[in-house]
C-alpha positions in Angstrom: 0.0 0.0 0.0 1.5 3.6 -1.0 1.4 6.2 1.0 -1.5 8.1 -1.2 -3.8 5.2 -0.6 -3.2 5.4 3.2 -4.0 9.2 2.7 -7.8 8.2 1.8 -8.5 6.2 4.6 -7.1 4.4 7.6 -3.1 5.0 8.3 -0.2 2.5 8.1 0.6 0.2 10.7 3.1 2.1 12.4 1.0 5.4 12.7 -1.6 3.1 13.8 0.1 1.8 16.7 2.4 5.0 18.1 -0.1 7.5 17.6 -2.8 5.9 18.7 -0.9 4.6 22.0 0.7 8.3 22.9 -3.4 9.2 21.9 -4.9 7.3 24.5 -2.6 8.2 26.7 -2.9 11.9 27.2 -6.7 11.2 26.8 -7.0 8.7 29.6 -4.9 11.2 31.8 -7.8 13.6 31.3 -10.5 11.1 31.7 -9.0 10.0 35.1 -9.3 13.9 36.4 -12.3 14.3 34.7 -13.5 10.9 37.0 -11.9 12.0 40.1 -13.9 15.6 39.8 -17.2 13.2 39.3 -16.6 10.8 42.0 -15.9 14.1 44.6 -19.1 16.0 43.2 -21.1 12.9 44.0 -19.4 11.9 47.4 -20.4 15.3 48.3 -23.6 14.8 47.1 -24.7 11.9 48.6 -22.8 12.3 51.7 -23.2 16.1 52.3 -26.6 16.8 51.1 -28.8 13.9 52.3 -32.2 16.6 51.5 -31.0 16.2 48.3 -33.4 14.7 45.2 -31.6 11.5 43.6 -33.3 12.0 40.5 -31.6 15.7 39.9 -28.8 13.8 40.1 -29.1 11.2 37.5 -30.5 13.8 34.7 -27.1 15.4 35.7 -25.3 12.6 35.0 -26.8 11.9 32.3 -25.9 15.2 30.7 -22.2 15.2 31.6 -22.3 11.7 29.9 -23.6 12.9 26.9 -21.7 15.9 26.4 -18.5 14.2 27.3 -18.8 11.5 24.9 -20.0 14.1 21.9 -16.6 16.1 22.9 -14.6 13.4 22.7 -16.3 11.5 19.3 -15.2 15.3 18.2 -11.8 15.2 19.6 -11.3 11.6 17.7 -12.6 12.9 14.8 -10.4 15.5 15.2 -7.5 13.4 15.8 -8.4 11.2 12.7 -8.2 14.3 10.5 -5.0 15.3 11.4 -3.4 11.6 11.2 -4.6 11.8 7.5 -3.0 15.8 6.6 0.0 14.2 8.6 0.7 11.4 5.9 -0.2 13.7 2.8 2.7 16.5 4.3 4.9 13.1 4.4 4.3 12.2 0.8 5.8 15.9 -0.2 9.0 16.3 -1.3 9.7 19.7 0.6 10.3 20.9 4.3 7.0 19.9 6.4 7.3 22.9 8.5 7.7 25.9 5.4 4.0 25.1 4.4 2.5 23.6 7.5 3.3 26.1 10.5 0.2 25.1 12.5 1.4 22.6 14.7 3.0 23.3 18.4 6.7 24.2 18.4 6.6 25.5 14.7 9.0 27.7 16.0 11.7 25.5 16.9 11.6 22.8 14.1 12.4 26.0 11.7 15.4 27.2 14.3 16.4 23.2 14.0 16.0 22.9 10.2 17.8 26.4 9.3 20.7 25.0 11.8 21.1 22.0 9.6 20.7 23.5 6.3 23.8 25.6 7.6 26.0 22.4 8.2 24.8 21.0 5.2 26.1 24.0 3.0 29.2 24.1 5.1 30.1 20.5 4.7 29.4 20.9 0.7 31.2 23.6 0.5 34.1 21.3 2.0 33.2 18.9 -0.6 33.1 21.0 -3.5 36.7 22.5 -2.1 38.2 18.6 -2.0 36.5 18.2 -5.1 39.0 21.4 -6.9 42.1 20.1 -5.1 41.8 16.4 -6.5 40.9 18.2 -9.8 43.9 20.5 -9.6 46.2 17.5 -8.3 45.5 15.5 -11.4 46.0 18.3 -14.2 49.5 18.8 -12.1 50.5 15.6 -12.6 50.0 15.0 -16.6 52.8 17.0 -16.6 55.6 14.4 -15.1 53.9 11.5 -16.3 54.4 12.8 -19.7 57.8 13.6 -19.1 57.9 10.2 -18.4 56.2 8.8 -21.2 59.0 9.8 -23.2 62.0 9.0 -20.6 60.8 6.0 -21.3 61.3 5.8 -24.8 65.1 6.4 -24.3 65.8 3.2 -22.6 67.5 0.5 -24.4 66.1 -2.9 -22.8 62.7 -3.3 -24.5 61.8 -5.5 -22.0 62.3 -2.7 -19.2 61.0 -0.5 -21.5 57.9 -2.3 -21.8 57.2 -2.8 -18.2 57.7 1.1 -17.4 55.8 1.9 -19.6 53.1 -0.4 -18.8 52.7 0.9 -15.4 53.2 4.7 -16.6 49.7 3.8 -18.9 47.8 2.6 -15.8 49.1 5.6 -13.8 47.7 7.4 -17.1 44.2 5.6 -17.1 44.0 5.7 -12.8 44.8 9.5 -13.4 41.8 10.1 -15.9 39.5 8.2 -14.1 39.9 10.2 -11.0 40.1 13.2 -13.0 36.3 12.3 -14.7 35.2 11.2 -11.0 35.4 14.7 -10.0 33.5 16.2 -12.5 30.8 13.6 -12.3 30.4 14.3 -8.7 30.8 17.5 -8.9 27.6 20.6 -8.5 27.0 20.5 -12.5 27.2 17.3 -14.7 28.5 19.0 -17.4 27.1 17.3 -21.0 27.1 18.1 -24.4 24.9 16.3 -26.2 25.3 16.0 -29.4 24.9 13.5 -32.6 27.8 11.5 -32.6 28.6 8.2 -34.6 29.2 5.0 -32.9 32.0 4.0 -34.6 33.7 7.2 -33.6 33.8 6.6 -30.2 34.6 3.4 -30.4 37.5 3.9 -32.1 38.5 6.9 -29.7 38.4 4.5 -27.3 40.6 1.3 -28.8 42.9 3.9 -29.2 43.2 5.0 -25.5 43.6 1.3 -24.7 45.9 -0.2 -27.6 49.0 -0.7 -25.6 47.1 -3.1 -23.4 45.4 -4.3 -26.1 48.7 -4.8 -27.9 50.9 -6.4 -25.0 47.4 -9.0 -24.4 47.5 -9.7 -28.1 44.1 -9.3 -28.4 42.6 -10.2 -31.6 39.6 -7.0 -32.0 36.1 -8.0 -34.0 35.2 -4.3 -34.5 31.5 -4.7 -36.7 30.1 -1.1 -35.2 28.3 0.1 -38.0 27.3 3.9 -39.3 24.7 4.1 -36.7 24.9 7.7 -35.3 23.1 8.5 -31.5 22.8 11.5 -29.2 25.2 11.2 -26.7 28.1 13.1 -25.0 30.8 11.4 -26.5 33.6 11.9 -24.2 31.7 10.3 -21.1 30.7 8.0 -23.8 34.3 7.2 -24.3 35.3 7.1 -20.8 32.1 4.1 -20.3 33.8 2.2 -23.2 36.8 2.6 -21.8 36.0 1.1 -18.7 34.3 -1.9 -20.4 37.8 -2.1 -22.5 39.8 -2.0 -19.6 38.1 -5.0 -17.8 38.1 -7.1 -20.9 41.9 -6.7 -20.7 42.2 -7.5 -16.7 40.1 -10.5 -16.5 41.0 -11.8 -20.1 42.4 -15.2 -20.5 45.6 -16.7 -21.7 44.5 -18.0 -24.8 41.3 -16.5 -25.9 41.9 -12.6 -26.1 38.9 -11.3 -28.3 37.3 -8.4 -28.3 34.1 -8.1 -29.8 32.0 -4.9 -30.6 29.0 -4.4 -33.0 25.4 -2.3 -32.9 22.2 -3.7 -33.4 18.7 -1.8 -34.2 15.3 -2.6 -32.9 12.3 -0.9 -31.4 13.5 2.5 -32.1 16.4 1.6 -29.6 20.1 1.3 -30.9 22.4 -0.9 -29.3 26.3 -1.2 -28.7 27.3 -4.6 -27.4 30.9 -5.1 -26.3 32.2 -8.9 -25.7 34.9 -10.4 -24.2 35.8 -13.8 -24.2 37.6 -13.7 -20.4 36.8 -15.3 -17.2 33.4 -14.5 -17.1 31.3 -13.1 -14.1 29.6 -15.6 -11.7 25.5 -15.8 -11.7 25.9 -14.4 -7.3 28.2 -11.3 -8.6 26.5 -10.3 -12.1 23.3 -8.7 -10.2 25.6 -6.4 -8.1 28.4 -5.7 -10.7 26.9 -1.9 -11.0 26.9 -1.1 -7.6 29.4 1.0 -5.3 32.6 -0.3 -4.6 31.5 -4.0 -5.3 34.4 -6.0 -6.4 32.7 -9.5 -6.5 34.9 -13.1 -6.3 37.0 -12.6 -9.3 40.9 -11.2 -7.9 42.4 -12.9 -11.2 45.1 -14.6 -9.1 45.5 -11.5 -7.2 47.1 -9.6 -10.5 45.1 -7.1 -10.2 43.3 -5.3 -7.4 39.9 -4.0 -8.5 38.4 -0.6 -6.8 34.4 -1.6 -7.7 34.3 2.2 -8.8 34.6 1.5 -12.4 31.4 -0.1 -13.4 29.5 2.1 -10.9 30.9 5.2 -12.5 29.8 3.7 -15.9 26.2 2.6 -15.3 25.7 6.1 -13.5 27.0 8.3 -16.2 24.7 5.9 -18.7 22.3 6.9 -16.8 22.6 10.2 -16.3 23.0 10.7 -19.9 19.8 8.5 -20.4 20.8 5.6 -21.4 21.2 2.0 -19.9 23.5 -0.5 -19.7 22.9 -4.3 -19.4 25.3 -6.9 -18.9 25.1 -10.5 -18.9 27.9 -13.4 -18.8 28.3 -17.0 -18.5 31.2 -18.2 -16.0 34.0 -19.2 -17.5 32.5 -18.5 -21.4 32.1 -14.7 -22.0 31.0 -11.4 -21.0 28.8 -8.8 -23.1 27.9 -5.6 -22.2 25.2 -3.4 -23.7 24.2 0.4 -24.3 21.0 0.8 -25.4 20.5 4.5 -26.6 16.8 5.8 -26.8 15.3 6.8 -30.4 17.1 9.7 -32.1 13.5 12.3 -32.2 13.2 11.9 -28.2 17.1 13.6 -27.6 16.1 15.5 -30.6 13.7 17.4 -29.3 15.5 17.4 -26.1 19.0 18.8 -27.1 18.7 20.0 -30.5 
């Protein structure tokens, strides 16, 4: 049951059973003095005034017994009514007490709110201000690793060579993806969408990941056709890229493919990337996308995964209204797919 249903009649469980208790209580308080005002009146009256006609009395009783019980049918009703504007203020998405300053101590829930809403701004503020340093660190250190991207290129063992600069490209890619992590959780996610071609971007992205793709000897099935979507295509690049980059960590000795192609259907075009590696186990693949979830596969401990990079992919998929799927059979393969919405919605959208 949602919470506008409970609006119409009756309230949820737990309204039910804390109201309604801390209810009776305060009413029973005022039924016992009411009682112990009624028992003295007629211990006085039967004791004290023994002239006194019995049946003047009972037609007084009777009265306080009627007008007692029509004030408090009122009061429940009362009660009742309020219950039922309490759960519509709780189904708005705004402060309760900026448009409903009728209830008792109005005064101090706004003195408590404006307090937090303070802290809150303070402790963003703080945030944005981490945000800029990271930002700023990252910029500052392109700069050396450049300089030793080409140092690099100087040394004579290829072998050395190859294993400097295989950890100078994964400084490169951990660098970036920081660097994109920032501006994804920074204040404004800042897209340009535009119409782009598939096979741009997917391109862009083999690119920024052919050394790995190189020293894996991966064997690349690129069938992404002239399909063209709305997208920002540099966060578009960064999600292949992240796709790419785990198809290279948990590929497998002997069966380094790497397979990419679009398909069309129900006004919906689709990019599918497929790898051929270890595969993701049926308990992991239903959490893959979520925060810091790195699942059962360490690859022998070769590699030490983060659980940011999918996350960071299926939320700037989705930011840029998109979705991504995945499915995978242990041990066979994994595919991945972006299914971007029909062209005339973004059109009218972003155009």
């Amino acid at each position: 049951m949602n919470r506008e249903e409970n609006c119409g009649g009756g309230w949820p469980e737990k309204v039910r059973e804390n109201d309604l208790l801390d209810y009776w209580k305060t009413r029973w308080k005022c039924a016992f003095y009411c009682g112990t005002v009624f028992a003295a009146f007629h211990f006085y009256f039967v004791f004290l005034m023994p002239e006194g006609r019995v049946e003047y009395l009972y037609y007084l009783d009777f009265l306080l017994l009627v007008l007692s019980g029509g004030m408090a049918a009122a009061d429940f009703l009362l009660f009742v009514r309020r219950q039922r504007e309490k759960e519509r203020l709780l189904g708005r998405q705004e402060l309760v007490c900026r448009v409903f300053s009728g209830f008792e101590n109005w005064e101090l829930a706004e003195h408590d709110v404006g307090i937090l809403e303070r802290q809150l701004k303070e402790r963003f503020q703080e945030n944005r201000d981490l945000q800029d340093y990271v930002a700023g660190w990252c910029h500052e250190l392109k700069l050396p690793l450049a300089a030793g991207m080409l140092l690099q290129g100087r040394i004579g063992d290829v072998k050395l060579r190859n294993t400097m600069r295989e950890q100078l490209e994964r400084m490169n890619q951990q660098i970036s993806s920081m660097l994109l992590g920032c501006r994804l959780q920074g204040e404004l996610f800042d897209l340009q969408v535009r119409q782009v071609r598939l096979r741009e971007c997917v391109k862009t992205s083999i690119h920024n990941n052919q050394f790995f793709l190189i020293q894996k000897r991966f064997v690349i099935k690129d069938e992404v056709g002239e399909e063209t979507v709305y997208t920002d295509p540099a966060w578009l690049v960064y999600v292949l890229d992240q796709l790419i980059s785990n198809a290279v960590k948990y590929c497998r000795e002997k069966e380094e493919r790497l397979c990419l192609w679009t398909e069309q259907e129900a006004g919906l075009v689709k990019l599918f990337v497929e790898d051929h590696g270890v595969g993701i186990r049926d308990c992991d693949l239903p959490r893959i996308f979520e925060k810091g979830f790195t699942g059962q596969n360490t690859h022998n401990g070769k590699y030490k995964s983060t659980g940011m990079g999918l996350y960071l992919a299926a939320k700037i998929v989705s930011r840029m209204g998109h979705e991504l799927r995945a499915e995978s059979e242990y041990g066979s393969y994994t595919r991945f797919c972006i299914a971007f919405r029909g062209n005339d919605y973004f059109r009218g959208q972003w155009s």
